[in-house]
Backbone as CSV, one residue per row, in Angstrom:
resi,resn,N_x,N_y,N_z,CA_x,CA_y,CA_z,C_x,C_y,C_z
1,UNK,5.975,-10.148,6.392,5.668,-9.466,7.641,5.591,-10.464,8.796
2,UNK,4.966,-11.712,8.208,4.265,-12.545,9.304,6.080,-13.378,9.937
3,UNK,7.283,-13.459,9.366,8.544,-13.520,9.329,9.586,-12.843,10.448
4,UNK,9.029,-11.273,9.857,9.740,-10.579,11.075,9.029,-10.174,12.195
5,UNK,7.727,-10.683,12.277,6.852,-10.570,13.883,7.684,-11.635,14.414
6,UNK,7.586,-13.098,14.194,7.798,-14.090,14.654,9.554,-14.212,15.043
7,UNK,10.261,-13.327,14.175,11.627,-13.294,14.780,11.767,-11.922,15.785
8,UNK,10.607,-10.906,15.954,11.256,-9.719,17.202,10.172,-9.892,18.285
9,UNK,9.367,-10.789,18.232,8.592,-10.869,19.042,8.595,-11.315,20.838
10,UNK,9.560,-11.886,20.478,10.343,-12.025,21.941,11.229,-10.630,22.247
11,UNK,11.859,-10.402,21.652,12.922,-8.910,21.960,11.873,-7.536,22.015
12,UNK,10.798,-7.510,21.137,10.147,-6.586,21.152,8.663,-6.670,21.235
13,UNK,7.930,-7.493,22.376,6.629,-7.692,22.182,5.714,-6.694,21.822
14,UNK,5.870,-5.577,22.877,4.527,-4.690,22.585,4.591,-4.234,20.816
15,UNK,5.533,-4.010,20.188,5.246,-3.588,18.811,4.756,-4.434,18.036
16,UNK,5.183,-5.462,18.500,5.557,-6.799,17.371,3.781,-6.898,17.827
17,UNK,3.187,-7.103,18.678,1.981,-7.366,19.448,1.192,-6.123,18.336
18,UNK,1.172,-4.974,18.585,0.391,-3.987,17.941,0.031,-4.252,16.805
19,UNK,1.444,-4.819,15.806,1.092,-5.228,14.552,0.717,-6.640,14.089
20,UNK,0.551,-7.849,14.945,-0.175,-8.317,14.811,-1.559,-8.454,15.105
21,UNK,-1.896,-7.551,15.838,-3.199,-7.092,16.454,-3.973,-6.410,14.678
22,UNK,-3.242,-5.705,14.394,-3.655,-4.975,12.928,-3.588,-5.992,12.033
23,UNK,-2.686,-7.089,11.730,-2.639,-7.373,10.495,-3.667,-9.064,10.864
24,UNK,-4.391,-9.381,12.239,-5.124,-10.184,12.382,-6.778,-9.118,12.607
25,UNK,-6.582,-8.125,12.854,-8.377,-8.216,12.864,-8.523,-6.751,11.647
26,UNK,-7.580,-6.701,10.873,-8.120,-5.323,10.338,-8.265,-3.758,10.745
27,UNK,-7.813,-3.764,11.704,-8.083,-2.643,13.001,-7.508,-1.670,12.246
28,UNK,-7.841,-0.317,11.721,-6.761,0.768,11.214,-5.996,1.083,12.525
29,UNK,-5.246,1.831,11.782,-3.797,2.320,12.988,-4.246,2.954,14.311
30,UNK,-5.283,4.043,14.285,-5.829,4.699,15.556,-7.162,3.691,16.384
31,UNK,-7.267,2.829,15.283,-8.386,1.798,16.409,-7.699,0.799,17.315
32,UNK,-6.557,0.533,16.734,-5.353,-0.932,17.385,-5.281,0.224,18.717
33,UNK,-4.767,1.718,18.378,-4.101,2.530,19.300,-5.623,2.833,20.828
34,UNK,-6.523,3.205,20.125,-7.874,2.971,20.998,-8.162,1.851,21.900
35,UNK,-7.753,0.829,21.915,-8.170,-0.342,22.176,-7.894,-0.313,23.887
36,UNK,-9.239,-0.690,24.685,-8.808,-0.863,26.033,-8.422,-2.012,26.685
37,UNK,-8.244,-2.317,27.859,-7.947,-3.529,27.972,-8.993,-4.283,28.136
38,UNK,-10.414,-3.858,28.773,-11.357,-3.909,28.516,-12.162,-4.722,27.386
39,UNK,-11.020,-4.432,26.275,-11.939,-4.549,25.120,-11.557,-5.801,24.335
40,UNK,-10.441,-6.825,25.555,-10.092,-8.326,24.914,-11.608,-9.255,25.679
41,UNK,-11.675,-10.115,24.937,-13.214,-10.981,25.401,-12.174,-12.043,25.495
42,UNK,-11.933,-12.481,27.298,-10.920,-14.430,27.149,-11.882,-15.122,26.607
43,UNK,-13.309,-14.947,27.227,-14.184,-16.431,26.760,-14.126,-16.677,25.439
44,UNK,-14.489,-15.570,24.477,-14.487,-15.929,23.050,-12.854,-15.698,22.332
45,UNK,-11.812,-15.210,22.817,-10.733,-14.884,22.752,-10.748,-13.765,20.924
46,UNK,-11.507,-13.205,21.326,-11.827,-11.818,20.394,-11.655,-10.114,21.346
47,UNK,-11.687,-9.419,19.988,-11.072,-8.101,20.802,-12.185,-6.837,20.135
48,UNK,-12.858,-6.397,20.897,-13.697,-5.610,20.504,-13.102,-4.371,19.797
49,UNK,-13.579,-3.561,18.513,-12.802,-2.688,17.878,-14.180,-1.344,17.643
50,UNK,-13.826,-0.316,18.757,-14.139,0.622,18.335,-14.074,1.319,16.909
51,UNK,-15.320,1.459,15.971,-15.052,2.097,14.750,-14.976,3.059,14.464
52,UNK,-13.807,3.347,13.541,-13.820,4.926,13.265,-14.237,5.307,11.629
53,UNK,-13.936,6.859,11.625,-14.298,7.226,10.037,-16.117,6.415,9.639
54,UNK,-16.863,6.635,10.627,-18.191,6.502,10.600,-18.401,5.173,10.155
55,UNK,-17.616,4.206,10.896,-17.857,2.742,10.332,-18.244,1.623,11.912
56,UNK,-18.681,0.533,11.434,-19.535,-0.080,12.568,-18.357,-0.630,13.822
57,UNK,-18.720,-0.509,15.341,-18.073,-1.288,15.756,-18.276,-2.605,15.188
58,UNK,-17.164,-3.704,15.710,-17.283,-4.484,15.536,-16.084,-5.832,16.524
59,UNK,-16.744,-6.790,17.020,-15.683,-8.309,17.647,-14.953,-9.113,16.964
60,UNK,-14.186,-9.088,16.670,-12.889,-9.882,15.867,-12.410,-10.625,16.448
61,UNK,-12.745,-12.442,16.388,-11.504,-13.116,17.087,-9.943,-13.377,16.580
62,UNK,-9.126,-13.826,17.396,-8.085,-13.763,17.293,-7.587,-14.832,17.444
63,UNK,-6.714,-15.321,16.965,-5.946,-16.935,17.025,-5.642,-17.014,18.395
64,UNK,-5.088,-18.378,19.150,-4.928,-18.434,20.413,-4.146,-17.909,20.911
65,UNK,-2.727,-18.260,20.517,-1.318,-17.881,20.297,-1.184,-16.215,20.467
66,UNK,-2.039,-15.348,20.092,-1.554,-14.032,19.826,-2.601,-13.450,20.721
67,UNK,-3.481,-13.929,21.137,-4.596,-13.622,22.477,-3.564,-13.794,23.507
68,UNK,-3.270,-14.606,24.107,-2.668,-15.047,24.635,-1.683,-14.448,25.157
69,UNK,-0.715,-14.084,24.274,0.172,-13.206,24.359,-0.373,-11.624,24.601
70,UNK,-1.539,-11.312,24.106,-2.055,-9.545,24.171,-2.747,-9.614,25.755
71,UNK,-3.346,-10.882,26.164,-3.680,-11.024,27.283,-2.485,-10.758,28.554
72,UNK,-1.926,-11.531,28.308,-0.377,-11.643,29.544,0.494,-9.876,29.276
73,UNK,-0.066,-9.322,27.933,0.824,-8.312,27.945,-0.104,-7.235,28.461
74,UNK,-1.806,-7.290,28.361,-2.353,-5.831,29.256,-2.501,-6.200,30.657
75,UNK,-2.500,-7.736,31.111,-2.091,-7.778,31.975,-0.813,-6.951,32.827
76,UNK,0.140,-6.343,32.473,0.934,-5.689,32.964,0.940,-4.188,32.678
77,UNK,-0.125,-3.735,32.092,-0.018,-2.342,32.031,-0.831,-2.285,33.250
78,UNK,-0.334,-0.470,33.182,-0.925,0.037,34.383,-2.104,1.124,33.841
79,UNK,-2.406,0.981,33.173,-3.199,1.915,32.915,-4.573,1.174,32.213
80,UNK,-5.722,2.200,31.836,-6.904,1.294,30.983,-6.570,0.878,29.305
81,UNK,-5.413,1.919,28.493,-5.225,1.399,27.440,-4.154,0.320,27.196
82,UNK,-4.289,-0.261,26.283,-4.050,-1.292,25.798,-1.917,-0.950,25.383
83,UNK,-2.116,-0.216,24.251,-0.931,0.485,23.958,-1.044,1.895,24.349
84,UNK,-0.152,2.094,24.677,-0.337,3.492,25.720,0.764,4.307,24.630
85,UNK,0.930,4.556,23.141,1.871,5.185,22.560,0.518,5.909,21.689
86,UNK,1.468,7.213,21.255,1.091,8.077,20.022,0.771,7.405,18.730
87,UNK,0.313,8.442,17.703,-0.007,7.604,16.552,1.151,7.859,15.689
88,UNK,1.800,8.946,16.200,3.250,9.263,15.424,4.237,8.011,15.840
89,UNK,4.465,7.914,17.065,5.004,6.538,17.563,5.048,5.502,17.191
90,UNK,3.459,4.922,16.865,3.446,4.051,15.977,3.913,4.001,14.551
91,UNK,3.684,5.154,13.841,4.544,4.982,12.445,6.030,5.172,12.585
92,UNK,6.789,5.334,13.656,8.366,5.588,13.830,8.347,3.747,13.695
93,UNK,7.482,2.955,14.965,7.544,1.513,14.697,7.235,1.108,13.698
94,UNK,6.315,1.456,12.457,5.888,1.050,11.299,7.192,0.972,10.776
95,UNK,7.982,1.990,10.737,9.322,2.182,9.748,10.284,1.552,10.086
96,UNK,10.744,1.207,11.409,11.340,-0.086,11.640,10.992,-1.098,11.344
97,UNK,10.210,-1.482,11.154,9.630,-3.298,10.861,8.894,-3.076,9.408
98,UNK,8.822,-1.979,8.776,7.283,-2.789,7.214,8.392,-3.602,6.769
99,UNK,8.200,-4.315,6.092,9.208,-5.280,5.070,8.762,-4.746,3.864
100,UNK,8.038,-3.881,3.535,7.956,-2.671,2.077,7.617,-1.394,1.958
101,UNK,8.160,-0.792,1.271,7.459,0.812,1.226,6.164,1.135,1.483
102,UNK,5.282,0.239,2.411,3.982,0.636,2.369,3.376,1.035,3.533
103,UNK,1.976,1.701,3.773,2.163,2.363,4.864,1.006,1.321,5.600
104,UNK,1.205,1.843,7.275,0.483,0.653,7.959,-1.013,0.503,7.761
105,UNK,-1.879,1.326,7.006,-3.012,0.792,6.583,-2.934,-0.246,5.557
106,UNK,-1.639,-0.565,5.210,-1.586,-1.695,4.142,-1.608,-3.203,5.007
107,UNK,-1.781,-2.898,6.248,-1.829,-4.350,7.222,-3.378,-4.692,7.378
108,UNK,-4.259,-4.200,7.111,-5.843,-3.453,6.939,-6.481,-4.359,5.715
109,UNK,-5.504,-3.890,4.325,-5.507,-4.362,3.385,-5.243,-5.659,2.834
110,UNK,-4.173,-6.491,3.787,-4.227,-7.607,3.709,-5.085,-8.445,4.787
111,UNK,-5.171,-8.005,5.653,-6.292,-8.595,6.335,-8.056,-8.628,5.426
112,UNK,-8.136,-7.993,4.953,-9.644,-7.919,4.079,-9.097,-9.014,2.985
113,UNK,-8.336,-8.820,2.199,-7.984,-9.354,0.714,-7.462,-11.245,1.148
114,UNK,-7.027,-11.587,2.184,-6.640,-12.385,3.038,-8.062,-13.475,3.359
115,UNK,-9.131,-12.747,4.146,-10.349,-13.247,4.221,-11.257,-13.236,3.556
116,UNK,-11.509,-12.633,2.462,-11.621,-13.134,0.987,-11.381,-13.996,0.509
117,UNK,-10.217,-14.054,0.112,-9.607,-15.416,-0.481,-10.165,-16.662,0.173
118,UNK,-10.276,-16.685,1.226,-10.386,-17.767,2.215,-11.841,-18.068,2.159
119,UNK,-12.704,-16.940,2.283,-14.014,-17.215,2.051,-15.424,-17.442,1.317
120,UNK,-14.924,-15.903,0.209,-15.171,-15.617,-0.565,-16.438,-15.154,-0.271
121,UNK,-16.681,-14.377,1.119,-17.923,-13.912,1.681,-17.347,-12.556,1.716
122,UNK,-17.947,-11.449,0.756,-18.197,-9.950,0.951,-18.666,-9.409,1.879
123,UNK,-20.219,-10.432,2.424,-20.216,-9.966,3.051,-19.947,-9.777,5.233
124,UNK,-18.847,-10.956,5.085,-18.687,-11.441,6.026,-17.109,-9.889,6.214
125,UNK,-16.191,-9.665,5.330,-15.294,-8.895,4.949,-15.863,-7.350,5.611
126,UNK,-17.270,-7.678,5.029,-17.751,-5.858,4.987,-18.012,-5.951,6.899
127,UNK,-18.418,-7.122,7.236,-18.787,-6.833,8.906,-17.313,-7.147,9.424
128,UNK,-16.241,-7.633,9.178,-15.530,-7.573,9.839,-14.486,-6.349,9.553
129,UNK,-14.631,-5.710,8.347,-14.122,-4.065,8.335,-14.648,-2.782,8.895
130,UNK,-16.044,-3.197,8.997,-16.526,-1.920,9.680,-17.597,-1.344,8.848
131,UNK,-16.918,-1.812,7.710,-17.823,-1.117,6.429,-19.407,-0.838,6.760
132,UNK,-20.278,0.508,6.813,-21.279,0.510,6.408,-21.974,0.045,5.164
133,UNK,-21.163,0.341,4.220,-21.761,0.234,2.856,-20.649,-0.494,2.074
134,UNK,-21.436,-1.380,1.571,-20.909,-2.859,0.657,-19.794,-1.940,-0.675
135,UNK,-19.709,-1.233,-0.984,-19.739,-0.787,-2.098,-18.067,-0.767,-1.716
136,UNK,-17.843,-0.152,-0.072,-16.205,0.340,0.422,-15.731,-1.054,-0.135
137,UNK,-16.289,-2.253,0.162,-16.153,-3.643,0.610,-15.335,-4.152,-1.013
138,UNK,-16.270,-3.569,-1.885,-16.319,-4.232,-2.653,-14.781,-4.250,-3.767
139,UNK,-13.876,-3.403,-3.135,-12.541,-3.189,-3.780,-11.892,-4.555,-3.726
140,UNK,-11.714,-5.338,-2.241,-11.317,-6.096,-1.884,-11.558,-7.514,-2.970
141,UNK,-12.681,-7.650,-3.252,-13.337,-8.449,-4.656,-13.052,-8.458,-5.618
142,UNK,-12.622,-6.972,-6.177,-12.177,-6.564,-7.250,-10.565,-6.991,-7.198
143,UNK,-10.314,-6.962,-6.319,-8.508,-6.870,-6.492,-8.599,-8.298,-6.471
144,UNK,-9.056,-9.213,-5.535,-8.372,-10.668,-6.166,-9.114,-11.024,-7.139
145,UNK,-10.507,-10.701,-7.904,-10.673,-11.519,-8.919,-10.092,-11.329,-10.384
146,UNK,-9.129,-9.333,-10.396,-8.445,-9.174,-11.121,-7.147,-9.991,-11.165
147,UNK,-6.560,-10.235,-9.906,-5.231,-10.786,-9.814,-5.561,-12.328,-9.780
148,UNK,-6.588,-13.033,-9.484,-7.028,-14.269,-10.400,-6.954,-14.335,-11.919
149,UNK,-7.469,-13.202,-12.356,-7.409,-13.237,-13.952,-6.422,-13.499,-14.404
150,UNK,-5.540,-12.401,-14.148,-4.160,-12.236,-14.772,-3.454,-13.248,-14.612
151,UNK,-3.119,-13.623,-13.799,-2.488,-15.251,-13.243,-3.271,-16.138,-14.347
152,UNK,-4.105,-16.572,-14.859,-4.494,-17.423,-15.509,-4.366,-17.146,-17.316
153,UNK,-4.123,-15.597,-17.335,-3.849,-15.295,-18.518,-2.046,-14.590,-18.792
154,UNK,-1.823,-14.789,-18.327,-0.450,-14.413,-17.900,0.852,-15.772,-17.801
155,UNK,0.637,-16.350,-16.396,1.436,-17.199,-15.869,0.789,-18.458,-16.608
């Protein structure tokens, strides 16, 4: 994924932008689409994420490089949202760009399973998903320490 952002990202920012917005803070598909312009922080270069499906807001920073770029790009809207498209819209763009049969909450999914690996804090995962309750959280745990296993009994 991280492949074909970096090759349409010049020809096609705002999409290419949306989905790295999702596949860096976790954002499901209608929270990336929520997002005001409002809701980028330059000082801390994080992007505030309204929560949905009864889960916590929450501030997500963002690498420089891709702030940067979401900055210079609501800079030119005219309006208060961020991406100003449908949620149907967005999955017409999902289907141009996934690089697999999977659907764009699977950019969600690697963002959790991603900072895991890296941290190995649940509960750092559960505040940066939204999660009320540890328990949603706790899939993310399960899937790499199964796919740790197997790799060691397997490969």
């Amino acid at each position: 994924m991280r492949k074909i952002l970096t090759d349409f990202q010049d020809k096609d920012p705002r999409n290419c932008l949306i989905m790295w917005v999702a596949l860096r803070t976790g954002a499901r598909a209608q929270e990336v689409l929520n997002l005001q312009k409002a809701d980028l922080n330059s000082y801390d270069e994080s992007i505030f994420i309204r929560g949905l499906k009864n889960s916590n807001d929450r501030e997500i920073p963002i690498h420089s490089d891709i702030f940067a770029r979401l900055h210079r790009f609501a800079e030119q809207q005219s309006g208060t949202k961020l991406f100003d498209i449908s949620y149907n819209r967005l999955y017409q763009v999902w289907e141009m760009y996934r690089p697999v049969p999977k659907k764009f909450h699977s950019l969600r999914h690697t963002f959790a399973i991603e900072l895991y690996q890296k941290t190995k804090d649940l509960r750092l995962v559960q505040v940066a998903l939204g999660h009320r309750n540890i328990a949603n959280t706790m899939v993310y745990a399960d899937y790499v320490y199964s796919q740790q296993e197997l790799r060691k009994l397997i490969l």
